[in-house]
Legacy VTK file of the C-alpha trace (Angstrom):
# vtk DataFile Version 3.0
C-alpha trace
ASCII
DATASET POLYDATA
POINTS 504 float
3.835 3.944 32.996
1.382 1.843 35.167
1.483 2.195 38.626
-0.482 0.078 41.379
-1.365 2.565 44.486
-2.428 1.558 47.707
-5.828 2.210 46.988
-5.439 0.066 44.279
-3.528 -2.789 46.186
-2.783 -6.570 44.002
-5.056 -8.367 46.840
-7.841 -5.727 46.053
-7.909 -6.380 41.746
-10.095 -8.614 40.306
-7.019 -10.328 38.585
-4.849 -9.475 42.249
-4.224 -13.594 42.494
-2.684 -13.835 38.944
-0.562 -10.595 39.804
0.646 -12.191 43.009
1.568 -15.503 41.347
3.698 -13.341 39.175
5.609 -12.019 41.960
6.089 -15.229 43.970
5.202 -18.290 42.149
9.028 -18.392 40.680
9.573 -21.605 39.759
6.577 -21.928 37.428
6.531 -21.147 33.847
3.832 -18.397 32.615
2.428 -16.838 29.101
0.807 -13.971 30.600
-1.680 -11.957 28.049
-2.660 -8.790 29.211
-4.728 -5.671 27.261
-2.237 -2.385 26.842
-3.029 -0.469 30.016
-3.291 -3.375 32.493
0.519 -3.184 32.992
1.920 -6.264 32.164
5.431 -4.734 31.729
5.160 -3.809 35.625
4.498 -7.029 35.908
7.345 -8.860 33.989
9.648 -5.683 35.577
8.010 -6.756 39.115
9.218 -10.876 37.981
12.662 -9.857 37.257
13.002 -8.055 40.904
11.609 -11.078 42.635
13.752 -13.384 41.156
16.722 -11.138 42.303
16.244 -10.371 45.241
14.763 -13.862 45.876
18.444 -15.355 44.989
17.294 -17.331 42.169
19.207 -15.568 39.900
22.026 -12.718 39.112
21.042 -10.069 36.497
24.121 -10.803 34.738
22.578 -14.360 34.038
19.074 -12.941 32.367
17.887 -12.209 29.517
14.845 -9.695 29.005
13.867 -8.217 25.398
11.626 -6.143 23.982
11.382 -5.508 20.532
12.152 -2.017 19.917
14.840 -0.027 21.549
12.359 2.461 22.923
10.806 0.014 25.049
14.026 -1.733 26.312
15.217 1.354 27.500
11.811 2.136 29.355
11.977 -1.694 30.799
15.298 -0.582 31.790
14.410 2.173 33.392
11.577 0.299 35.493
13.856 -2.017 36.397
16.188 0.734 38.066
13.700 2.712 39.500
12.045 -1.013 41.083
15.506 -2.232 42.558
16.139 1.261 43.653
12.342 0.871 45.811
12.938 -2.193 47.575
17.004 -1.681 48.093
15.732 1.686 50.481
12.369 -0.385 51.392
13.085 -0.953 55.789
11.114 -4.364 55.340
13.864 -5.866 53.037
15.887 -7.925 54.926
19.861 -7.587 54.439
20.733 -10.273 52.619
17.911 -9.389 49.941
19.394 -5.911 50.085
23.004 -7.038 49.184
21.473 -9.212 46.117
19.912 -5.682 45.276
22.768 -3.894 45.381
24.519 -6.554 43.130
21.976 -6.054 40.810
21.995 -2.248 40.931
25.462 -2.428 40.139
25.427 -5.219 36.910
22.430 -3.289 35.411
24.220 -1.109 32.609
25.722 -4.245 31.364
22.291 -6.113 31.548
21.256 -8.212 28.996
18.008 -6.107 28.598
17.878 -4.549 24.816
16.064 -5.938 21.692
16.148 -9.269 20.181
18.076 -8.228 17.505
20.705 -6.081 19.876
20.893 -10.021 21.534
21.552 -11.735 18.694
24.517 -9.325 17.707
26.015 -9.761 21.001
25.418 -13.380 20.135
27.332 -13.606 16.670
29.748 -10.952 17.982
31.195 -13.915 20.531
31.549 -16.328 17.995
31.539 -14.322 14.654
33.697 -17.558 12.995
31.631 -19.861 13.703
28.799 -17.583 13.075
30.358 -17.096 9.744
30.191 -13.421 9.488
32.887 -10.626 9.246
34.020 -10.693 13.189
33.885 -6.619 12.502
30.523 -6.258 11.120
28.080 -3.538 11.397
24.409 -3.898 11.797
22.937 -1.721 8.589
20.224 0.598 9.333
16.726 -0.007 7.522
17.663 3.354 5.293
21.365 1.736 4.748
19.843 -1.775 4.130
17.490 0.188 1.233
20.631 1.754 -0.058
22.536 -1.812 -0.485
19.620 -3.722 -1.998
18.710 -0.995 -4.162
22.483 -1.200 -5.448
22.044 -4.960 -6.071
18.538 -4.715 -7.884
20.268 -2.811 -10.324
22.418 -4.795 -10.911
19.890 -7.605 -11.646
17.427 -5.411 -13.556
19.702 -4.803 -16.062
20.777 -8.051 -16.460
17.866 -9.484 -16.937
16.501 -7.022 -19.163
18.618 -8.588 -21.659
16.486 -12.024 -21.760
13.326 -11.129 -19.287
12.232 -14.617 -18.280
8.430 -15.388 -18.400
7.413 -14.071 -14.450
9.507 -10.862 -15.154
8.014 -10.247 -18.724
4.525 -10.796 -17.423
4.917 -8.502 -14.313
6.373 -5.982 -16.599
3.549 -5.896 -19.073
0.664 -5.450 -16.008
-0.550 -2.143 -15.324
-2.217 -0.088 -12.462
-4.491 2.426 -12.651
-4.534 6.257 -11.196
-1.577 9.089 -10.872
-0.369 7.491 -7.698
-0.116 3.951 -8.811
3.750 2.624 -8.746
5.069 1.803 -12.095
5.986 -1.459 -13.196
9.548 -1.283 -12.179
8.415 -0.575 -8.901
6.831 -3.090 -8.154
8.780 -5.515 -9.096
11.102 -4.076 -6.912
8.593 -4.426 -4.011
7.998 -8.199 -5.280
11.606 -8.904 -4.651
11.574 -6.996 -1.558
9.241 -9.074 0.061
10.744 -12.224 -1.174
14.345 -11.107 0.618
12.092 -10.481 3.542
11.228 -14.416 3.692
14.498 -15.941 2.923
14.650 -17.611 5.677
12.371 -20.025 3.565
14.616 -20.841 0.900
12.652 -23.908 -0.867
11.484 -23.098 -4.624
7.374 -22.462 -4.786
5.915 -25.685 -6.783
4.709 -24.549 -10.026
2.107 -26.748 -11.542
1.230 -27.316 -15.251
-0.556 -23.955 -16.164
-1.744 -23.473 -19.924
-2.164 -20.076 -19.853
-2.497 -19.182 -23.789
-4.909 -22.205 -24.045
-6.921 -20.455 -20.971
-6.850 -17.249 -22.621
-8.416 -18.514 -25.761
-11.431 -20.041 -24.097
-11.788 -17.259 -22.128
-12.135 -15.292 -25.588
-14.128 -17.127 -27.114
-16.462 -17.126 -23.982
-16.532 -13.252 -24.608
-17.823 -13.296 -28.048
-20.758 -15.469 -26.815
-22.106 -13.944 -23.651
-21.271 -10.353 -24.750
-24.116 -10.376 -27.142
-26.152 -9.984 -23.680
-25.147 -6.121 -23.435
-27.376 -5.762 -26.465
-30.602 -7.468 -25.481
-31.457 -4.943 -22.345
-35.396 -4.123 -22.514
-33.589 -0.606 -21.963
-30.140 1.161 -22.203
-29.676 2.357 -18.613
-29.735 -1.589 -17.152
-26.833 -1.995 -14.768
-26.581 -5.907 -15.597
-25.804 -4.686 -19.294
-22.881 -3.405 -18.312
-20.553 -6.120 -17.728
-21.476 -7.434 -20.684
-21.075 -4.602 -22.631
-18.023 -4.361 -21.690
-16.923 -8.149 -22.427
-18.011 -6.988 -26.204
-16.079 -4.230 -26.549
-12.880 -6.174 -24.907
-13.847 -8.868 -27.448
-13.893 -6.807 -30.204
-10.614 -4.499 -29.687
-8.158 -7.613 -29.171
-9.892 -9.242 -32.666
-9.221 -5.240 -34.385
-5.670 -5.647 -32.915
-5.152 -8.768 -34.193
-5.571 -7.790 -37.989
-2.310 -6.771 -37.843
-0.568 -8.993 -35.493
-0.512 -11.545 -33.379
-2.412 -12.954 -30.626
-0.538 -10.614 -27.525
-0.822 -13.008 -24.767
1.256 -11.201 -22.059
-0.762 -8.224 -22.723
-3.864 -9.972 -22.286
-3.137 -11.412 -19.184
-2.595 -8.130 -18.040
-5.957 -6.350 -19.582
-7.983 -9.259 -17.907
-6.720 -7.563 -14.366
-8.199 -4.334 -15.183
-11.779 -5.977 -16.386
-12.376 -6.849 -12.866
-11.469 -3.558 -11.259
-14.673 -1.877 -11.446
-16.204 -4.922 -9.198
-19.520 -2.835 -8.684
-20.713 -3.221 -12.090
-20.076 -7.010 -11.660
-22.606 -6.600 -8.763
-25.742 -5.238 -9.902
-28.722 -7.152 -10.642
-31.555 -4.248 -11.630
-35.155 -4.564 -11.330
-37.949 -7.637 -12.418
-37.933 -10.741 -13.658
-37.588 -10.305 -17.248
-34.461 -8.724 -18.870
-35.759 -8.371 -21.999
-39.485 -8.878 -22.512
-38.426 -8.965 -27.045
-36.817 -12.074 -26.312
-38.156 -13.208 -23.219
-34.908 -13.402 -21.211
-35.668 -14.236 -17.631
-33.308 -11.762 -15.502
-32.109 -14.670 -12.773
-30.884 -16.642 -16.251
-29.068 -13.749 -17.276
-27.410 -13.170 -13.461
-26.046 -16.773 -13.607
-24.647 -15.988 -17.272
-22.585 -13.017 -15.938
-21.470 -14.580 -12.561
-20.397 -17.335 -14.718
-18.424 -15.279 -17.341
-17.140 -13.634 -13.164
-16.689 -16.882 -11.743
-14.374 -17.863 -15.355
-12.342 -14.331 -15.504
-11.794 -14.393 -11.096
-10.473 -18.327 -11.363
-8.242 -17.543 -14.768
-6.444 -14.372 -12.613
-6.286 -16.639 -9.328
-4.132 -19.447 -11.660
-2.153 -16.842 -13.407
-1.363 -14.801 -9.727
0.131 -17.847 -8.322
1.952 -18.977 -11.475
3.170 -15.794 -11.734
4.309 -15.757 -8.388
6.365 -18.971 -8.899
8.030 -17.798 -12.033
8.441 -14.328 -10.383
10.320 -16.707 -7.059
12.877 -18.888 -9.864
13.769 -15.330 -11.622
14.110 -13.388 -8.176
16.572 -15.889 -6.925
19.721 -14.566 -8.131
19.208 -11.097 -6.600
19.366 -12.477 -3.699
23.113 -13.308 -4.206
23.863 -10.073 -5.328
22.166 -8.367 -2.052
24.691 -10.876 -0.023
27.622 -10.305 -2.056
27.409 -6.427 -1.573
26.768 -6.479 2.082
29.489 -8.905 2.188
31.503 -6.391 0.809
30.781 -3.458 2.910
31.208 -5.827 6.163
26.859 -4.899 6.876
24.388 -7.034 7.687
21.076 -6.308 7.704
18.229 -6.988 10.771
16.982 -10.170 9.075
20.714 -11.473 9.008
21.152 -11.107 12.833
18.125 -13.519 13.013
19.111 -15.710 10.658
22.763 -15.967 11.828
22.168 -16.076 15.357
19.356 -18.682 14.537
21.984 -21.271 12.598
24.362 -20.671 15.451
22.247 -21.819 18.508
20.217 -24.360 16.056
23.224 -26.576 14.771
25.773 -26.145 17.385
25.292 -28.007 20.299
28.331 -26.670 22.649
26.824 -22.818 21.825
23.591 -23.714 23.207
24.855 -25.896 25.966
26.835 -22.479 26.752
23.835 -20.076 26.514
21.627 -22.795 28.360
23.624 -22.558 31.213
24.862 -18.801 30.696
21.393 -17.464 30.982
19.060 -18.938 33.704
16.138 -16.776 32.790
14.321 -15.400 29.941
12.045 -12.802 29.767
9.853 -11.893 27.167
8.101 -8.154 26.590
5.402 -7.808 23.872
5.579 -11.834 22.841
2.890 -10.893 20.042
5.439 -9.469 17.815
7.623 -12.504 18.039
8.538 -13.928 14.564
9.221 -17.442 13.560
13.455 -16.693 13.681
13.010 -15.012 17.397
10.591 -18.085 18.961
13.064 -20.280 17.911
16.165 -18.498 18.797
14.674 -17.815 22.275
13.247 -21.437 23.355
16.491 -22.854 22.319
18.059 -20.531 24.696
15.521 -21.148 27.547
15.238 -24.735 26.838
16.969 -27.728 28.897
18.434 -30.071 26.459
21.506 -28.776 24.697
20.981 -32.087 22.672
17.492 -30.849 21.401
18.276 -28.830 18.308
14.673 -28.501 17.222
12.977 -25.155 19.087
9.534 -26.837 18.741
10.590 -29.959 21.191
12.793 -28.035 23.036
11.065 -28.741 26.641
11.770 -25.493 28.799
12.590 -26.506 32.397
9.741 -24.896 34.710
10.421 -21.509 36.136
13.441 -20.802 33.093
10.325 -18.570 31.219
8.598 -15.773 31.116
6.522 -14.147 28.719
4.086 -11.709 28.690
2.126 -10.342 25.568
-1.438 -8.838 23.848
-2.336 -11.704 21.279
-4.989 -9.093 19.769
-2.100 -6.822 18.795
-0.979 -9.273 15.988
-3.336 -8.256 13.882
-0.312 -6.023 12.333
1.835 -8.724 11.112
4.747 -6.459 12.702
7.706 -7.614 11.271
6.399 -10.914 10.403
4.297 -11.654 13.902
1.347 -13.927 13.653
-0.934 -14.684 16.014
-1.259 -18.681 14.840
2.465 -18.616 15.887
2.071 -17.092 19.272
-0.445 -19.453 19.633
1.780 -22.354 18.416
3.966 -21.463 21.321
1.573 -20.536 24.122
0.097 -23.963 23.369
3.815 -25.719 23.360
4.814 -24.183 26.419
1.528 -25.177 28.503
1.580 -28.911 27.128
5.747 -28.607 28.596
3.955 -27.614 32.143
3.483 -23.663 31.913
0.529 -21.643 32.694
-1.640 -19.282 30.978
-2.167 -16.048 33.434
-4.595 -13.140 32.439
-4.230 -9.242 33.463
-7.798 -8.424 33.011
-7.679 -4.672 35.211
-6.598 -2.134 33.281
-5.533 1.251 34.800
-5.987 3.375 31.698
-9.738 3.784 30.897
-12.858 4.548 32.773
-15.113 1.605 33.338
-17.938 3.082 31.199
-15.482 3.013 27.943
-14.667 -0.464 29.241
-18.210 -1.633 29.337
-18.792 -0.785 25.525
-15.330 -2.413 24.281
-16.699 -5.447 26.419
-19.761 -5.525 24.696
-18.479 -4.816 21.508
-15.801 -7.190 21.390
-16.707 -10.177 23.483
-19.408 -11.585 20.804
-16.519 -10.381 17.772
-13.357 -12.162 19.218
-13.725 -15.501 19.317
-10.938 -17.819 19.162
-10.677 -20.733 16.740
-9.118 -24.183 16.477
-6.189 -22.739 14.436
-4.937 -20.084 16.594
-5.203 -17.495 13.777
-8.212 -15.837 15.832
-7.413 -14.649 19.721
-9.973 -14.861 22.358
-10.962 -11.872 24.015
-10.935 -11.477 27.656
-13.008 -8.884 29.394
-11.067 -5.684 30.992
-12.274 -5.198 34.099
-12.548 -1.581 36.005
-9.547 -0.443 38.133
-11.515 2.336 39.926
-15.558 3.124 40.378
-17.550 4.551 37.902
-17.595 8.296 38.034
-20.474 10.466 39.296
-19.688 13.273 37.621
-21.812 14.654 35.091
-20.595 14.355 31.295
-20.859 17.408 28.702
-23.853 16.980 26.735
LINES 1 505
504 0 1 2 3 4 5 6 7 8 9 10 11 12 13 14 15 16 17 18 19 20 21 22 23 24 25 26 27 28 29 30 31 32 33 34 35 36 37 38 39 40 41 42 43 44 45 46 47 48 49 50 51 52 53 54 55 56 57 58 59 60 61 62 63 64 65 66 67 68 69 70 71 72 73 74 75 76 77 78 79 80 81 82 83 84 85 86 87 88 89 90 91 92 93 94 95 96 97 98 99 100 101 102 103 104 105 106 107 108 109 110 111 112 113 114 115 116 117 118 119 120 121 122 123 124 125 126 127 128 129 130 131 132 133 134 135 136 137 138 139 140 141 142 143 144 145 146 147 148 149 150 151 152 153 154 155 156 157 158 159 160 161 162 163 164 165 166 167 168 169 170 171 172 173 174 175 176 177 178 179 180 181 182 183 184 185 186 187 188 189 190 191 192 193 194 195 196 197 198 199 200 201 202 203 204 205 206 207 208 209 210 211 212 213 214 215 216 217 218 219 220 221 222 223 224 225 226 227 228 229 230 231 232 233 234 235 236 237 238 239 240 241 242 243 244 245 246 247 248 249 250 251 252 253 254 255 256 257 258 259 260 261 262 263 264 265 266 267 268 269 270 271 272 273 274 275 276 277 278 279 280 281 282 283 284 285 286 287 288 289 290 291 292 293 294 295 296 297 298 299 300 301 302 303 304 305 306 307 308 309 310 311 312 313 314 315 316 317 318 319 320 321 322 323 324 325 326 327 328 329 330 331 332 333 334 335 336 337 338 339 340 341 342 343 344 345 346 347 348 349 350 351 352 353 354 355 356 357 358 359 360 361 362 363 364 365 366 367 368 369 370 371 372 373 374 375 376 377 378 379 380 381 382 383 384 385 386 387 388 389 390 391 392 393 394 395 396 397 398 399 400 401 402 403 404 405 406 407 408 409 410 411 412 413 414 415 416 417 418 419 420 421 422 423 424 425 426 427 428 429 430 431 432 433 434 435 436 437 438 439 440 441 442 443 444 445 446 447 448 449 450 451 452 453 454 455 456 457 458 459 460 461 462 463 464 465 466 467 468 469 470 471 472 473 474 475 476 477 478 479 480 481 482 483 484 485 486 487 488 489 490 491 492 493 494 495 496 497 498 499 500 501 502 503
């Protein structure tokens, strides 16, 4: 937990005028991005208690998340422990002290808890028109596992009676080493992931790919440059390799095919492995010549094998995403299974609350009209893990036009906002985050009249391991015109530089 001492007082920070701002600028709009350690949760806690005691709003009319229960019930903890402070505090006058005391006493019953705890409170109100089982249970990730393990069974070996082409194909590819997951597996993972992104429901495109016809030019390409391997001025010549290598593929698909036909699906799948061993693809040896018999020049024999690469890499880029299409169309009807069993056991899973609470503020006009004037304020821990389903759940909420169902022209009404978050912590992609989102938004909400506010002081390292992330980063973080890179801002030191000698 951060904490600001009086010898570290706002007005004495380098960032002290965006702190105060925070604590008294309350009708204004801010995205605050702040490092870990420069106590940005103090800060939104610090909000929150302003606007109380200030009169501008009841708890029981906010909304603050976080986005894992851990860290609501630390923000809610904060928040306790800061009401408690300026309730007792002899300089608050009375009639601040009775809003405190109001607050003190609505805080169990907050609206402080994780998105997805809001959003089933949110379908629990209106479960019908939510369209969901009005006694549903929220399945655990282990649970969820359990449920969509039960349905991929259930499509497995139904479509192992007639594999369509993307199944077939994944089923014939193979991965190398002890540890590598069968393919079972991971077309188990593939349709994993897909469930993960339903809220996209549109059908990949799938353009014209003549795969067989690819594969035979491909061969034939083989037969030709792997003559190469041969003509080395001596054995041990790393640029040999590939195309020794190309020959002996070449030749063992010709033995096999003595005695039957061309395997196509099996092809597809060796080609993966032939670019495994990258290295080899990556060595150019010594002098000009390659072979002085027949007067190869070495830099004509690179651009022969980064050809044969450049054919082999743009083949497997074509077949990936075709595959991937196919793979979509034949995954499809698991996804009806997964909703018919949780339908079943009355469960929905994490992804459902989003979704479900999403279509319930998005196309019903009277709901958000409701929430909109419910919920005064929203505040916003950690914004960096917010994920397409949450941004839009939450403007809609926080926006002032119950008319607007579209989150990115929903116009939030100044002061209804606040947000505070780490941009460089999306690099994880937690739980679908992405910094060219959080962007997207930052960007939305200062074009609506918000403000960008920066918490450069942090409280948890000593300025000497601040100097060297500032010079390390500062030249490496740059931000873009996409928003998929964030800028990075300089900590600065919340205490002198110590005196004290270091261990050697």
């Amino acid at each position: 937990m951060t904490v600001i001492t009086a010898t570290t007082a706002m007005t004495e920070l380098v960032d002290g005028e965006a702190r105060h701002r925070i604590a008294t600028d309350l009708d204004a709009t801010f995205v605050v991005e702040a490092a870990a350690g420069t106590g940005k949760t103090t800060a939104l806690v610090s909000r929150i208690v302003a606007v109380l005691r200030r009169g501008k709003a009841r708890l029981d009319r906010l909304v603050a998340v976080t986005f894992t229960e851990l860290a609501a019930g630390e923000m809610k903890l904060r928040l306790r422990a800061a009401l408690e402070s300026a309730r007792i505090d002899e300089r608050t006058p009375a009639d601040e002290r009775v809003r405190l005391d109001d607050a003190l006493a609505q805080l169990e019953t907050a609206r402080i808890s994780t998105i997805h705890s809001l959003c089933a409170d949110l379908l629990r109100e209106r479960p019908i028109a939510a369209g969901v089982d009005p006694l549903f249970q929220v399945a655990s990730e282990d649970e969820a596992n359990r449920l969509f393990d039960r349905a991929f069974d259930l499509w497995f070996q139904r479509t192992l009676e007639a594999p369509p082409d993307g199944v077939r194909r994944l089923l014939r590819r193979r991965r190398r080493g002890q540890s590598a997951p069968g393919a079972r597996e991971r077309l188990r993972q593939a349709a994993y992931d897909l469930l993960d992104q339903r809220d996209f429901p549109t059908k990949w495109d799938r353009p014209e790919f003549r795969r067989d016809a690819e594969i035979d030019k491909l061969m034939m390409l083989f037969a030709d440059v792997g003559k190469f391997g041969g003509h080395a001025d001596w054995d041990g010549d790393f640029l040999a390799r590939p195309f020794r290598k190309l020959a002996k593929f070449h030749a063992e698909v010709i033995r096999a095919e003595g005695v039957r036909p061309r395997d196509y699906d099996g092809l597809e799948a060796d080609l993966s492995e032939l670019m495994r061993d990258s290295w080899e693809w990556e060595q150019n040896g010594r002098g000009e010549t390659y072979s002085r018999a027949r007067s190869l020049r070495r830099a004509d024999v690179i651009a022969t094998r980064d050809f044969a690469r450049e054919s082999i890499e743009g083949f497997l880029s074509r077949a990936d995403a075709d595959l991937a299409a196919a793979l979509q169309h034949a995954l499809l009807p698991l996804e009806a299974d997964y909703e018919a069993i949780k339908r079943r056991e009355g469960r929905v899973d994490f992804l459902d609350l989003l979704l479900l609470a999403r279509n319930l503020v998005a196309t019903d006009a009277k709901v958000r009209a409701e929430l909109q004037t419910r919920f005064t304020h929203v505040f916003v821990d950690e914004f960096q893990d917010t994920d397409p389903l949450q941004a839009e759940i939450l403007l809609l909420i926080a926006g002032g036009d119950a008319a607007e169902d579209d989150w990115t022209k929903s116009v939030v009404p100044r002061g209804r906002l606040f947000v505070v978050g780490d941009p460089k912590q999306s690099i994880y992609r937690f739980r679908r985050a992405d910094v060219s989102l959080y962007e997207r938004v930052k960007r939305a909400l200062v074009a609506g009249g918000g403000e960008v506010l920066h918490l450069t002081t942090s409280f948890r390292s000593a300025p000497e391991i601040q100097s060297v992330v500032n010079a390390a980063f500062a030249r490496a973080m740059q931000a873009n015109a996409e928003g998929s890179q964030a800028a990075y801002v300089p900590l600065a030191p919340a205490r002198a530089s110590s005196s004290a000698a270091q261990p050697a």
